[in-house]
Backbone as JSON, one array per atom type, in Angstrom:
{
  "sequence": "XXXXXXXXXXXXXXXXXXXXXXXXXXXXXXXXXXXXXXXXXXXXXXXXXXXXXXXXXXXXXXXXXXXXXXXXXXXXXXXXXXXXXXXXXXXXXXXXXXXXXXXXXXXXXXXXXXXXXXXXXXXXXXXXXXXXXXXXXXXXXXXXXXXXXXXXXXXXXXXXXXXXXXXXXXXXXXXXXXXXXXXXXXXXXXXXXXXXXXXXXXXXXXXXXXXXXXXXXXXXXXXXXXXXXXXXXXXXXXXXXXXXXXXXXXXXXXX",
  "N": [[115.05, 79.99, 164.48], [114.84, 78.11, 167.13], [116.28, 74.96, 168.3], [114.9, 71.76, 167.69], [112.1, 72.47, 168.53], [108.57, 72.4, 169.84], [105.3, 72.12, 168.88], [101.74, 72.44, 169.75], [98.99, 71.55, 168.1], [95.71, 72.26, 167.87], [92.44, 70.45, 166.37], [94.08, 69.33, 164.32], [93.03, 67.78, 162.62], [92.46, 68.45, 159.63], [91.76, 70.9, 157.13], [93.18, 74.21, 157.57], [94.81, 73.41, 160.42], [95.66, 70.92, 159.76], [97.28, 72.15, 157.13], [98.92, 73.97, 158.39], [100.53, 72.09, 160.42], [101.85, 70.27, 158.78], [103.57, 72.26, 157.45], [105.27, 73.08, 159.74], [106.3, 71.37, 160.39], [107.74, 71.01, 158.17], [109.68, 73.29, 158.25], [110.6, 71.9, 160.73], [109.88, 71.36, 163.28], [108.43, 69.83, 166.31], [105.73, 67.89, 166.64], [102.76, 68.01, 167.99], [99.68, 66.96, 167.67], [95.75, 67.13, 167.93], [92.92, 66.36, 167.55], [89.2, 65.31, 166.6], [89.22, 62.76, 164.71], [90.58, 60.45, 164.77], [92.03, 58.78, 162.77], [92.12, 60.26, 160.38], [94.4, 62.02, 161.61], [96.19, 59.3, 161.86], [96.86, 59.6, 159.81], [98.08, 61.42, 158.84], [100.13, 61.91, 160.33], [101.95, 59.51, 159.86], [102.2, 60.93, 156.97], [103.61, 62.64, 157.64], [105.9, 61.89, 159.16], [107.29, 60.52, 156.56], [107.86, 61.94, 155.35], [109.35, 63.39, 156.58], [111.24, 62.68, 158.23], [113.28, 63.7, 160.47], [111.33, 64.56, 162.45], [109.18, 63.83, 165.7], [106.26, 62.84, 165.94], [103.26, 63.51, 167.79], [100.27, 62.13, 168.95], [96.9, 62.71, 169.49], [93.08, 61.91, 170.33], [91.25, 63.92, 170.44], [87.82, 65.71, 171.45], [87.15, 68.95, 171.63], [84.98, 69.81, 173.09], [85.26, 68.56, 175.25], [85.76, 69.07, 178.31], [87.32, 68.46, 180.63], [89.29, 66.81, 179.44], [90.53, 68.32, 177.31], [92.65, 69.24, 179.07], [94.12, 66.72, 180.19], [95.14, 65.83, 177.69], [96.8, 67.86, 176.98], [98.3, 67.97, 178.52], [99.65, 65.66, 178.88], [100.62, 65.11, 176.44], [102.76, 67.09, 177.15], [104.01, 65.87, 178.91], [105.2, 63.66, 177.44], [106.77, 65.62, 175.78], [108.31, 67.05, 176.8], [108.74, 69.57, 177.69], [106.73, 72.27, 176.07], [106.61, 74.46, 173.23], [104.75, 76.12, 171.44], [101.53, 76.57, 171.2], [98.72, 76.42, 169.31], [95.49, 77.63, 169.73], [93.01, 76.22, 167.45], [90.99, 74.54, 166.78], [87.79, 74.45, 165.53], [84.64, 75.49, 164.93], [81.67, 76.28, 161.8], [78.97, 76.6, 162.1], [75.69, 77.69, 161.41], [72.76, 80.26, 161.75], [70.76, 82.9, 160.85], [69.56, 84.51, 164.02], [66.89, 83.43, 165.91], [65.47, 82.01, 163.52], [65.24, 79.38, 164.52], [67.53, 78.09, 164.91], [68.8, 77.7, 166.88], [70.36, 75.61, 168.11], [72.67, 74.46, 166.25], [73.78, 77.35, 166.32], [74.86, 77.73, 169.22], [76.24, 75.21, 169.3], [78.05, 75.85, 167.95], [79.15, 78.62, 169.27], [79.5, 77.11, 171.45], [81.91, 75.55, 170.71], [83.78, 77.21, 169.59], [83.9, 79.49, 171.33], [83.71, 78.5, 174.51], [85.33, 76.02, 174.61], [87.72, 77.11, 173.31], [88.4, 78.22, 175.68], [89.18, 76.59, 177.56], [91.31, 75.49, 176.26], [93.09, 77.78, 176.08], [93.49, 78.09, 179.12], [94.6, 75.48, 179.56], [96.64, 75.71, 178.2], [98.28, 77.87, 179.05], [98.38, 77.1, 181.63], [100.61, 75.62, 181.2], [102.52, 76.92, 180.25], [102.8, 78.75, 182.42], [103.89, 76.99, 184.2], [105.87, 76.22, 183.05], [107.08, 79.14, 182.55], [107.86, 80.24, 180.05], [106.83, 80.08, 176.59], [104.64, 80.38, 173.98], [102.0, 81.34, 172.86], [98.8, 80.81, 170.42], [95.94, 81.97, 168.83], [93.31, 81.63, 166.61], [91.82, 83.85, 165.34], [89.69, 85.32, 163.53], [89.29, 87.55, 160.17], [86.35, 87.9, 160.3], [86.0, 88.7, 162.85], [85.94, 91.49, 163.45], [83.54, 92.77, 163.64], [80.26, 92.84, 163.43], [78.24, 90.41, 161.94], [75.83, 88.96, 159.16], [73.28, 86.87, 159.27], [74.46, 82.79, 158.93], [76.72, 83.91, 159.77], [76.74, 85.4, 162.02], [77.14, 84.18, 164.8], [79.46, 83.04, 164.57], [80.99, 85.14, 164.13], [81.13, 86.76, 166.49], [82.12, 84.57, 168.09], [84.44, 84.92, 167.57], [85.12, 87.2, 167.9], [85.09, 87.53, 171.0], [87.12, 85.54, 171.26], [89.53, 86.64, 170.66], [89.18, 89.08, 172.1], [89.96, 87.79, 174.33], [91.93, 87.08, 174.3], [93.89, 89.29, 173.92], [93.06, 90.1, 176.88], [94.48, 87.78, 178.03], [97.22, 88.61, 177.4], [97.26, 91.17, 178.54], [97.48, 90.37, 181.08], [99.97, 89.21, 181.52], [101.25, 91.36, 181.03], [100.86, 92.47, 182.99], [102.19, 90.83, 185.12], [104.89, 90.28, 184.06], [105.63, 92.34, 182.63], [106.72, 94.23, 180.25], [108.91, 92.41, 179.11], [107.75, 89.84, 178.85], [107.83, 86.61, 179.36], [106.07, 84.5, 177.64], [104.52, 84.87, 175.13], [101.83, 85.95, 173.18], [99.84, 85.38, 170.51], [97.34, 86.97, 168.67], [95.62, 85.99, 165.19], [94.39, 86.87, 162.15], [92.82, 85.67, 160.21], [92.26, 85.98, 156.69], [90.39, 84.64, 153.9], [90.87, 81.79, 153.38], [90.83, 78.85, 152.01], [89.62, 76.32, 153.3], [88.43, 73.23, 154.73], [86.01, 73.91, 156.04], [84.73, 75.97, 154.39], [84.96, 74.96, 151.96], [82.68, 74.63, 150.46], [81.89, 77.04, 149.85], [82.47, 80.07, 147.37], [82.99, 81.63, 143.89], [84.85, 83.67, 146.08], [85.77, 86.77, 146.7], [89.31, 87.46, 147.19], [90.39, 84.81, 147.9], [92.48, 82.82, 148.92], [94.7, 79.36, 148.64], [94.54, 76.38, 150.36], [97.31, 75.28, 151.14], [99.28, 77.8, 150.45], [97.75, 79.75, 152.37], [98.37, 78.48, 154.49], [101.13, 78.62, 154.96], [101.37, 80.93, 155.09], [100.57, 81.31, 157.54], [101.93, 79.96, 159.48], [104.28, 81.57, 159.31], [103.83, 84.13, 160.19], [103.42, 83.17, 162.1], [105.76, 82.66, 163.27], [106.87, 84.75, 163.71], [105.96, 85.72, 165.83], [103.92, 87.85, 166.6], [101.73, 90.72, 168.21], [99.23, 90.9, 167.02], [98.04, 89.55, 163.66], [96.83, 89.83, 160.57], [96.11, 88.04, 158.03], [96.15, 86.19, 154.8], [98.48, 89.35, 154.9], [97.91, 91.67, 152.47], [95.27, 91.85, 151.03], [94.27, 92.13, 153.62], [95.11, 93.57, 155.94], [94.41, 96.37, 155.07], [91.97, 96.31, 154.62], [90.89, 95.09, 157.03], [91.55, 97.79, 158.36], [89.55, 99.36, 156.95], [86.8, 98.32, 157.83], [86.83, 98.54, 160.15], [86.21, 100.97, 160.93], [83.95, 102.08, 159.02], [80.61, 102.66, 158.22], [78.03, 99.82, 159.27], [76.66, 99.11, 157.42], [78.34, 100.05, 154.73], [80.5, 97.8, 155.24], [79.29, 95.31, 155.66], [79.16, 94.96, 152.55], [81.76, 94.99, 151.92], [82.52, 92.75, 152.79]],
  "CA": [[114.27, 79.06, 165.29], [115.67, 77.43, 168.23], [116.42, 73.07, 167.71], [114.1, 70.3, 168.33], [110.84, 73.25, 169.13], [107.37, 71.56, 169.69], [104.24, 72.7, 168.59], [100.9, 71.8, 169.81], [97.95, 72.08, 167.23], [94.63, 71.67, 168.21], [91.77, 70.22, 165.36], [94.74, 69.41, 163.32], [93.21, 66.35, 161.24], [92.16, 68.64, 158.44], [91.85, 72.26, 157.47], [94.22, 75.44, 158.5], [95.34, 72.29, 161.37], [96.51, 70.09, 159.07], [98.2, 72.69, 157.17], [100.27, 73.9, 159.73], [100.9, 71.01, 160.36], [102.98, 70.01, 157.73], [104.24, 73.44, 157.26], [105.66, 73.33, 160.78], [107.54, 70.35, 159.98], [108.6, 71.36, 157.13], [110.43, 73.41, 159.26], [111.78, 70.79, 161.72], [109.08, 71.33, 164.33], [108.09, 68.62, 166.76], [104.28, 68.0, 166.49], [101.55, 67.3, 169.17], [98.23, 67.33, 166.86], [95.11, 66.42, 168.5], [91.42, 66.65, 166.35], [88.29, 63.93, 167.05], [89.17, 62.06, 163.77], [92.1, 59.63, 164.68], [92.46, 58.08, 161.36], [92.6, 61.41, 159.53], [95.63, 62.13, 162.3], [97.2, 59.08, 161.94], [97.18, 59.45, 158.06], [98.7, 62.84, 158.55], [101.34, 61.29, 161.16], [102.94, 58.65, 158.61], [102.76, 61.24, 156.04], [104.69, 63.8, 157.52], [107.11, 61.33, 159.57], [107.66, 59.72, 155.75], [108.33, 63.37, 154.26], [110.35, 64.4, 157.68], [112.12, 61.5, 159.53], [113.7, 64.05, 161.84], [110.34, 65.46, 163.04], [108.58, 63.28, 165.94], [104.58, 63.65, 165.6], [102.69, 62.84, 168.67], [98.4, 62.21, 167.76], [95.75, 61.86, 170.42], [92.05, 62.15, 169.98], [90.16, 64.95, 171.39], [87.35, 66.56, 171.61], [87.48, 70.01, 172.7], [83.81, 70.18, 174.2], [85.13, 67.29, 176.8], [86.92, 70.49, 178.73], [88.93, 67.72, 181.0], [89.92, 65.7, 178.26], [91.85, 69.01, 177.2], [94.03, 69.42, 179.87], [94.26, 65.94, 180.24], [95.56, 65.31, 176.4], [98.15, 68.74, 176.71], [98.98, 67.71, 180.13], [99.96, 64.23, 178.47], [101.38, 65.84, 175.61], [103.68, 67.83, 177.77], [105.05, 65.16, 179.6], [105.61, 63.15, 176.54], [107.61, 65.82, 175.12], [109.47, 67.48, 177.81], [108.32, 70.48, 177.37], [105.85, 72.55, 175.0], [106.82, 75.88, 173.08], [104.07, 76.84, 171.48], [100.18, 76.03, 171.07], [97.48, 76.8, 168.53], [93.97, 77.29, 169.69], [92.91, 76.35, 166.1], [90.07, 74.16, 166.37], [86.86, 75.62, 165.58], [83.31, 75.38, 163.95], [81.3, 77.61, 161.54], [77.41, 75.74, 161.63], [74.7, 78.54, 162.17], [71.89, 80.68, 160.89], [70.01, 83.85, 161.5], [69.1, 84.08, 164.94], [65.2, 83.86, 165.7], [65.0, 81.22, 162.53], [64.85, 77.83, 164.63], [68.54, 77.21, 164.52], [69.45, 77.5, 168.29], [71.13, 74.39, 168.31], [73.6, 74.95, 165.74], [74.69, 78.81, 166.73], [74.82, 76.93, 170.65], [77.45, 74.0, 169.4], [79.58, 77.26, 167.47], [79.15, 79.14, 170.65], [80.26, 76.28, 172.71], [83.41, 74.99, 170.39], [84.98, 78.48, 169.37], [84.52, 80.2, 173.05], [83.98, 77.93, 175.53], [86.2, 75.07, 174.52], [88.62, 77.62, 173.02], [88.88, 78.84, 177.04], [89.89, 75.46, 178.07], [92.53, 75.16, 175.28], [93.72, 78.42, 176.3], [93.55, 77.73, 180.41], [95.55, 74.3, 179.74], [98.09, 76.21, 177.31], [98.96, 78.78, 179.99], [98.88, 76.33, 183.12], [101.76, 75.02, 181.0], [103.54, 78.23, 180.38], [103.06, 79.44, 183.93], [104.99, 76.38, 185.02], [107.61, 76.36, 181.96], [108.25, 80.38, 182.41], [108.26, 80.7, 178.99], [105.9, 79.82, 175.1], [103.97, 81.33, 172.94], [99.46, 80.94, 173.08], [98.48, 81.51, 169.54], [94.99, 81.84, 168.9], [92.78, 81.55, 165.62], [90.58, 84.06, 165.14], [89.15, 85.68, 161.91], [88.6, 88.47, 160.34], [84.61, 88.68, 160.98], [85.65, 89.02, 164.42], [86.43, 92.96, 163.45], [82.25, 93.86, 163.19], [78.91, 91.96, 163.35], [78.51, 89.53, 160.21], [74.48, 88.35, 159.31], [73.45, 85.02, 158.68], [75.05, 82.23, 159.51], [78.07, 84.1, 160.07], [76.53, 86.09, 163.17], [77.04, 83.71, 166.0], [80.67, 82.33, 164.48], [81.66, 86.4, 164.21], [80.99, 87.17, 167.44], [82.69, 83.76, 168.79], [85.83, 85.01, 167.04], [85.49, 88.74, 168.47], [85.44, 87.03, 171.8], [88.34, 84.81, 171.88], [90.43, 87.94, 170.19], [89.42, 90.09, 173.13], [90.23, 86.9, 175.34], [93.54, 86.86, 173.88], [94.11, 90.47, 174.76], [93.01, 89.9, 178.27], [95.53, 87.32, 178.39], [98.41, 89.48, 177.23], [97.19, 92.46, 179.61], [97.55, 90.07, 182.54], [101.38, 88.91, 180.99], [102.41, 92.39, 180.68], [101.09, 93.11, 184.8], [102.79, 89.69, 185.87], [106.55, 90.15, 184.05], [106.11, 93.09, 182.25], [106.76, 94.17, 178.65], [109.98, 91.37, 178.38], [107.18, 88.44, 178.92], [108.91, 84.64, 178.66], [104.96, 83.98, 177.62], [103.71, 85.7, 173.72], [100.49, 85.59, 173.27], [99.5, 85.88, 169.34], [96.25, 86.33, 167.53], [95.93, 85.54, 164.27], [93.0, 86.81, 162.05], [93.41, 84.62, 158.79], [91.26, 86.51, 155.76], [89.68, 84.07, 153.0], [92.13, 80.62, 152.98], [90.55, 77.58, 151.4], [89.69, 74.86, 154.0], [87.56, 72.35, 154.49], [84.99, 74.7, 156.6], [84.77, 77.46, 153.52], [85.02, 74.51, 150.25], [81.42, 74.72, 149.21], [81.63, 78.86, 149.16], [82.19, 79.62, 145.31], [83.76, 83.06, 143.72], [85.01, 84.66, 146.91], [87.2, 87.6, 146.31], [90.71, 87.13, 147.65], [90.56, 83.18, 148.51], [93.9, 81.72, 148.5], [94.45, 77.92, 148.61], [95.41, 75.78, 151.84], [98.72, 75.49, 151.57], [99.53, 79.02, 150.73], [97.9, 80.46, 153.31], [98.61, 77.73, 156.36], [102.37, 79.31, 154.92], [101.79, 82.59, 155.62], [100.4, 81.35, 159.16], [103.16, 79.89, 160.1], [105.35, 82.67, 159.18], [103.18, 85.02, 160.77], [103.36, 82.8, 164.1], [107.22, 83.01, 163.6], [107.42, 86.34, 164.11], [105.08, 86.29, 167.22], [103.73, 89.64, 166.75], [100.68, 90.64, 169.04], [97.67, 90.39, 166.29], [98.37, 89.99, 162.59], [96.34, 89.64, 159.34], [96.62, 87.04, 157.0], [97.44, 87.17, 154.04], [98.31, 90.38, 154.71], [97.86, 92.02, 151.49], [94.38, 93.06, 151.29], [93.33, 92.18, 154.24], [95.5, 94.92, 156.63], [93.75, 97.45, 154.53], [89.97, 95.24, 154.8], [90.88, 95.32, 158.73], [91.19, 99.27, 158.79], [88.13, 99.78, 156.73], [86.02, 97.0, 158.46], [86.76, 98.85, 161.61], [85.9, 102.51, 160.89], [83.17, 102.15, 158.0], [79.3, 102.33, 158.85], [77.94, 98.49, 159.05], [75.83, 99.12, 155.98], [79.33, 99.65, 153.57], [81.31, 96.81, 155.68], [79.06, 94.15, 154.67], [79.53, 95.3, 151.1], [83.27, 94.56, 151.68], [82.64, 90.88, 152.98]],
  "C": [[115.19, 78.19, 166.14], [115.61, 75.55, 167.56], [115.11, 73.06, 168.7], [112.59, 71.09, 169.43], [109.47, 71.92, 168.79], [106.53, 72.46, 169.74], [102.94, 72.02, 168.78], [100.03, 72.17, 168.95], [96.91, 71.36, 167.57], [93.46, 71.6, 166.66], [93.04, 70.33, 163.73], [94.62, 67.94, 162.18], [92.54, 66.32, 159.87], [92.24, 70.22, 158.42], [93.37, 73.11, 156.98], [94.93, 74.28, 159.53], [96.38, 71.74, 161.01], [97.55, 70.81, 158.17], [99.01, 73.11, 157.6], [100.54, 73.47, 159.9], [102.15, 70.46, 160.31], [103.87, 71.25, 157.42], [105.36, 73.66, 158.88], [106.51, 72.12, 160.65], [108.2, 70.05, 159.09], [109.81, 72.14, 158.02], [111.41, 72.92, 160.47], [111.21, 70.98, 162.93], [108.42, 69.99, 164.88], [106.58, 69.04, 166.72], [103.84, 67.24, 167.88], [100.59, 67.54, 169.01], [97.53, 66.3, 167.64], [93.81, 67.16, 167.35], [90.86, 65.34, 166.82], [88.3, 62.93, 166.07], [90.3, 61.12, 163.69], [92.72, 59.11, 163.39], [92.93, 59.09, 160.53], [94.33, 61.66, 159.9], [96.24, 61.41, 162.21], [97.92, 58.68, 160.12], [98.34, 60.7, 157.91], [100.12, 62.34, 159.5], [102.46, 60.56, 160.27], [103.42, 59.64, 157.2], [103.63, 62.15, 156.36], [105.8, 63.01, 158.57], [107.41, 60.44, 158.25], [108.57, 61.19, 154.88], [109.5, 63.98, 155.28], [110.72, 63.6, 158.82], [112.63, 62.0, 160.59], [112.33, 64.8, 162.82], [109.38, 64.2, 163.99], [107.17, 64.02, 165.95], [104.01, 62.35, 166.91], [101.29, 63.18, 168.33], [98.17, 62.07, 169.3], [94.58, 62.72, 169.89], [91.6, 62.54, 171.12], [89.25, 66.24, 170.89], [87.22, 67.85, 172.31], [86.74, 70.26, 173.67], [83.99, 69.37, 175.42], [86.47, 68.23, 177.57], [87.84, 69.48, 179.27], [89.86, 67.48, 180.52], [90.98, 67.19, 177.69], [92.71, 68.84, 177.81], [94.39, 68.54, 180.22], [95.17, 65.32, 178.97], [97.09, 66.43, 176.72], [99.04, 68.02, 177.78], [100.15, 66.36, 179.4], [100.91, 64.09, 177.64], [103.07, 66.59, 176.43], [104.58, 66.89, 178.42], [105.7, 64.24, 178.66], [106.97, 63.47, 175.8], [109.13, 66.58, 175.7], [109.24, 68.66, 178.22], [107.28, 71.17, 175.8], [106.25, 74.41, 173.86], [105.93, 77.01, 171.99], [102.56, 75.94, 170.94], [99.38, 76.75, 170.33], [96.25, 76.39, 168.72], [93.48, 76.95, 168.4], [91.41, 75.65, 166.03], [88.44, 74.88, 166.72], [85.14, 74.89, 164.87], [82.54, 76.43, 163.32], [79.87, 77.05, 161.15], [76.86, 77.52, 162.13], [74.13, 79.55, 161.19], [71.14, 82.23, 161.76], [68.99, 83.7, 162.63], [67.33, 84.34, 164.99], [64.5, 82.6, 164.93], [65.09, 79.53, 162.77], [66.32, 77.37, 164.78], [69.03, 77.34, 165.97], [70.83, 76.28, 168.37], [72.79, 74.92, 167.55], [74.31, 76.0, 166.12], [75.04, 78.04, 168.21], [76.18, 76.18, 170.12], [78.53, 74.95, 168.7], [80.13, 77.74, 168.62], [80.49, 78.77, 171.32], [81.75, 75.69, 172.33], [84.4, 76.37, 169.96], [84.88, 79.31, 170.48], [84.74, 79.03, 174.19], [84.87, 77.04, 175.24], [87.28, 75.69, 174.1], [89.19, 78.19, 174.91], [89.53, 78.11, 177.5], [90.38, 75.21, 177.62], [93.53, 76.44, 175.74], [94.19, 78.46, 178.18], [94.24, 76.59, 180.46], [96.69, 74.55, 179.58], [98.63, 76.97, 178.89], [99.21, 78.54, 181.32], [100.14, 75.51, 182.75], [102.8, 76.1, 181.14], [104.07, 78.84, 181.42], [104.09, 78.72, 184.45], [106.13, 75.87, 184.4], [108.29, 77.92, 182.64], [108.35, 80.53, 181.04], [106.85, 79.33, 177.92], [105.5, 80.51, 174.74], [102.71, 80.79, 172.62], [99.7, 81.51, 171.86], [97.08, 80.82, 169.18], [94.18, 82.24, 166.97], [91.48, 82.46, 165.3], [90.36, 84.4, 163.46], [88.88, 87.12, 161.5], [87.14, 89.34, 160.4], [84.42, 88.79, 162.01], [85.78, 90.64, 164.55], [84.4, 93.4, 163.76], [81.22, 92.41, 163.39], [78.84, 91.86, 162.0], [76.62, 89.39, 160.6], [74.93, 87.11, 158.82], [73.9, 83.92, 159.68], [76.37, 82.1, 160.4], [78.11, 84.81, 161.58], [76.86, 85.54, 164.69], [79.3, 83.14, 166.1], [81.66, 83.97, 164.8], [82.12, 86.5, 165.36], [81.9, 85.83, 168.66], [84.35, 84.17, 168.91], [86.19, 86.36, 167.53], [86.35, 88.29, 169.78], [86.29, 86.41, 172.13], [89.62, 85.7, 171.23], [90.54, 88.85, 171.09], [89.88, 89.45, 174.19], [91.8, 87.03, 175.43], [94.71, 87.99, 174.69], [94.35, 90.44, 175.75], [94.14, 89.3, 179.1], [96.83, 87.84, 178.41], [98.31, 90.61, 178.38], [97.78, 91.63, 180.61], [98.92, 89.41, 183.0], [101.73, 90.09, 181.6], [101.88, 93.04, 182.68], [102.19, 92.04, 185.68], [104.29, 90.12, 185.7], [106.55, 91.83, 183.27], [106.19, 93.51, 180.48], [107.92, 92.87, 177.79], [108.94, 90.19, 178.79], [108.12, 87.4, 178.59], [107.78, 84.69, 177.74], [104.52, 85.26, 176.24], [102.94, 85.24, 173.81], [100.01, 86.43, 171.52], [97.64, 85.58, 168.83], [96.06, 86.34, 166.01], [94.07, 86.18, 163.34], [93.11, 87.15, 160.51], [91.89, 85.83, 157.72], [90.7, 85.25, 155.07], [90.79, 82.57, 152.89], [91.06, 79.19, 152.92], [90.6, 76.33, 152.35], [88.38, 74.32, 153.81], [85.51, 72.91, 155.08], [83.88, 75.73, 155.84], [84.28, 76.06, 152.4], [83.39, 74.36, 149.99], [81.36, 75.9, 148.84], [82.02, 79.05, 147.93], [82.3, 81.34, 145.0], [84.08, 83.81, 144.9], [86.2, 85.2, 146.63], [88.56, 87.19, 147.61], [90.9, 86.05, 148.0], [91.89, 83.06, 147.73], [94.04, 80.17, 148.59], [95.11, 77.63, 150.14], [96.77, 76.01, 152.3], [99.51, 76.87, 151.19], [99.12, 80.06, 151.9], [97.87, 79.56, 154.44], [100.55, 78.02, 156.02], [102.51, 80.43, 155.22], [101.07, 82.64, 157.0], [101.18, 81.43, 159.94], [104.26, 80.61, 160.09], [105.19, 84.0, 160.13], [103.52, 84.32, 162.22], [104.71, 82.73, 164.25], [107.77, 84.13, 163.9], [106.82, 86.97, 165.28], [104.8, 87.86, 167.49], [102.23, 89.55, 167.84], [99.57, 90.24, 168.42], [98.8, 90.05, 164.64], [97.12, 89.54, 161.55], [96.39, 88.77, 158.14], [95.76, 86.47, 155.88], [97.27, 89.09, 154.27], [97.86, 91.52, 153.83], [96.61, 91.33, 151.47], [94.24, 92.84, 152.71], [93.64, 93.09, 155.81], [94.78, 95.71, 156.07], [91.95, 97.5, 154.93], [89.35, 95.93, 156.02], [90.63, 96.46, 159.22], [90.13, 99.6, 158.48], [87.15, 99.55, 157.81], [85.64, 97.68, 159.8], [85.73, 100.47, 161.98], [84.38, 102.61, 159.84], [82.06, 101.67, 158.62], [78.67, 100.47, 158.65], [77.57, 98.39, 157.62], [77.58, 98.75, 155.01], [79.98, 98.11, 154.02], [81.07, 95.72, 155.09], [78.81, 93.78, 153.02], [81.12, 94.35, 151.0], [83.59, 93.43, 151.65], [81.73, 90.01, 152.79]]
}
């Protein structure tokens, strides 16, 4: 890892966010966490500039649905720090219910915070990159973005397909601009079962790991800037191949 790297994390004042977080400055990574809960952030600020004196942590409060206010906070961010070297779309929501059953609203505010506000996290990130020449976009999806999920999970699935094929898009339009040596990686990320604050009422799910084990094998995974990866790998590379090839009927057996 190169010295004195900065990392932006978006919805980092709890969660997968907040793990990284700290896991990234465990490391010796400069922080630029933004989430709508300032107090959470500046609890998480003191504790990881008390655990990591050489690590500055820059906070601001933002919502993602206020699209300006993104590129207004990175923008802000960026000049703060001098530069940016890499960004995590991360913040997200998982409200929603079988469509048809009255819940519009809810699947609508998923919709609107894991695509649309994920567009304007990713359109701020890469108006930075374009005019660095060089970072790394890493994006949060999941793995129920492999297949159509029911339930409540149907509107969050399909948010997460979408900003996975977005991701893509973005890399295709890297590799026409510079080529296969890009300055500019572009990772997605598509975390299996990890214990946050989004998931803690769910209750026996096979393979759940805890927070801070898997916001460690995030950040390891985003150190190696690969194009997609799986996380924890172990089952859930194997999950991923099924998931993909297997009639819907078995799939939702699997998850």
């Amino acid at each position: 890892m190169q010295e004195q790297q900065t990392v932006l994390i978006t919805g980092a004042s709890s969660g997968l966010g907040e793990g990284m977080a700290k896991e990234f400055a465990s490391k010796g990574y400069h922080l630029c966490l933004c989430a709508r809960r300032i107090e959470r952030l500046e609890a998480l600020k003191s504790d990881i500039e008390r655990s990591y004196p050489e690590v500055s942590v820059r906070i601001a409060v933002l919502d993602v649905n206020q699209h300006d206010d993104v590129f207004d906070v990175f923008e802000r961010f960026k000049s703060e720090a001098g530069s940016i070297d890499k960004i995590v779309v991360n913040a997200g929501m998982g409200k929603g219910a079988s469509l048809g059953t009255g819940y519009f609203a809810a699947n609508r505010a998923t919709a609107e915070t894991n695509f649309v506000a994920a567009l304007a996290q990713c359109e701020a990130a890469m108006g930075i990159f374009r005019a660095q020449e060089r970072g790394h976009l890493v994006t949060i999806a999941s793995m129920s973005a492999l297949r159509g999920m029911p339930r409540a999970m149907t509107v969050y699935a399909a948010t997460k397909a979408g900003l996975a094929s977005m991701s893509e898009g973005i890399r295709a339009d890297l590799l026409k601009t510079y080529g296969k040596n890009s300055p500019i990686k572009v990772t997605t990320l598509f975390p299996g079962y990890i214990r946050s604050e989004i998931n803690e009422k769910v209750k026996n799910t096979p393979f759940m790991i805890g927070t801070e084990e898997g916001c460690r094998k995030l950040v390891k995974a985003i150190e190696k800037a690969p194009v997609k990866a799986y996380v924890p790998s172990w089952p859930w590379r194997i999950i991923g191949f099924l998931m993909k090839r297997l009639p819907l009927s078995w799939v939702l057996k699997l998850t």
